[in-house]
C-alpha positions in Angstrom: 25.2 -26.0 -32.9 22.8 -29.1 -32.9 19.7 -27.4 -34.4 22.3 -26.0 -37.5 23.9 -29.4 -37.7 20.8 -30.7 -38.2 19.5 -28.0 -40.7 22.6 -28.3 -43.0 21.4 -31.3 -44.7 18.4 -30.4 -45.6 19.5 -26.7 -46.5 22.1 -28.4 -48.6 19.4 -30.4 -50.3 17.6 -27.1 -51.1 20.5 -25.5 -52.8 21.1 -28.1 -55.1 24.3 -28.9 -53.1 25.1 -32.8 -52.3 26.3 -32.8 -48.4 27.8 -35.8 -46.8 27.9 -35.2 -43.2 31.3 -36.2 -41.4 31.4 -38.5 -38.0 35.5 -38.0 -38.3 36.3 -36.4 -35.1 39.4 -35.4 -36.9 37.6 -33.5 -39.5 35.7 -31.4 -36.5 38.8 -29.1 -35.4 39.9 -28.5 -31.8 37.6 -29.5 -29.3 37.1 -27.3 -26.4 39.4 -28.4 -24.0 42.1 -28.2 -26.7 41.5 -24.7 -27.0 41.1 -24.2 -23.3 44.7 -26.0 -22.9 46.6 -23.7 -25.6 45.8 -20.8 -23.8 47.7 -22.1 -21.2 50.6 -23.3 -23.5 54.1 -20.8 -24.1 53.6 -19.5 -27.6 56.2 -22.1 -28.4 54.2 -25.4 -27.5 51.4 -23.5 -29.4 53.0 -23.5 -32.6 54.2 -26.5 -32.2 50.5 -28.0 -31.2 49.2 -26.2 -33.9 51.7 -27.8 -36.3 51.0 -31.3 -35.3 47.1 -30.6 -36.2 48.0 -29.2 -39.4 50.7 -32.1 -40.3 47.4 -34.7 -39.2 44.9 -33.0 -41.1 47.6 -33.3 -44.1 48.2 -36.9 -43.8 44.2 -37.4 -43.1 43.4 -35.6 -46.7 46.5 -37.7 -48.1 45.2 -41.1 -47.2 42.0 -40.7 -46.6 40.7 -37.7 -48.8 37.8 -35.5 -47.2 35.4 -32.8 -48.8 36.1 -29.6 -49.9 36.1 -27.7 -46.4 38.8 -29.7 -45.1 41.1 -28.9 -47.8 40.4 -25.1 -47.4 41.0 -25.3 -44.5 44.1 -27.0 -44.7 45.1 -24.2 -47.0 44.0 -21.5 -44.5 46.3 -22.7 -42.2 49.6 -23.1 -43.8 48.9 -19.2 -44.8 48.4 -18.2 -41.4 51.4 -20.0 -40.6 53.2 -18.2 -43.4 54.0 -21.2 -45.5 52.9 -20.4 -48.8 54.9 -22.7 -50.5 52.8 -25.4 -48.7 49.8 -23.6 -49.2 50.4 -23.1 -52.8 51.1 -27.0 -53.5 47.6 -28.3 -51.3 45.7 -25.5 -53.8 46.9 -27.2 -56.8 46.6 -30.9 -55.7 42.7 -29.9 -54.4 42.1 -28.3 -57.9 42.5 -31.8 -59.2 41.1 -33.6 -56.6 37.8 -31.1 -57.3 38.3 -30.4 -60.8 34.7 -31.5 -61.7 32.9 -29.3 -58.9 32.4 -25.8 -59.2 30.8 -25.4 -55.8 33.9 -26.9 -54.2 36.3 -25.0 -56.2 34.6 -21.5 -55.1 35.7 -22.9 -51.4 38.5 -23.5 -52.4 39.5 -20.4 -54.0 38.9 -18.2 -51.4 41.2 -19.5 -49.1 43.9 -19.8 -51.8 43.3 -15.9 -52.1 43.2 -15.7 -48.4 46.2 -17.9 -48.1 47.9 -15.6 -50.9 47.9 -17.9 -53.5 45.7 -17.2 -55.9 44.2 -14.3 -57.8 
């Protein structure tokens, strides 16, 4: 993972792509030993762990903004936790939020398709 994380950037460069690199542990996911403790959780303390990252990483993007991953990932989760009304509302607001980037909006897209809200 170092050597990629430090490839990105450049790679990003090359593409014609403008990367900002985030230092927001709260934009990096699970660590480890979060994962490592949910698979020792009931299925019910899992969903409702998995919930409470979903419901921070929502109020992160709706104080704070992030880039374009975040938000697609946001959306990839509220469809894997079958609320597509959620899912649906966090595609439109990041289509404004993105409206003058194409790159981001490809992102985007696909995990409104993979989410089920969009064609």
């Amino acid at each position: 993972t170092p050597l990629i994380n430090a490839q990105i950037e450049a790679a990003a460069f090359h593409a014609g792509v403008e990367y900002t690199p985030s230092n927001d542990a709260a934009s990096a996911g699970p660590s480890a030993a979060d994962i490592k403790a949910a698979d020792a959780m009931t299925p019910e303390d899992r969903k409702a762990m998995i919930a409470g990252m979903v419901a921070q990483l929502s109020r992160r993007l709706a104080s704070e903004g992030g880039p374009a991953t975040d938000w697609a990932r946001l959306i990839d989760a509220h469809g894997v936790l079958n609320r597509p009304d959620q899912a649906a509302q966090i595609w439109l607001e990041a289509q404004q939020v993105f409206a003058g980037n194409p790159d981001a909006l490809r992102v985007l897209l696909a995990s409104a398709r993979r989410a089920g809200v969009a064609q």
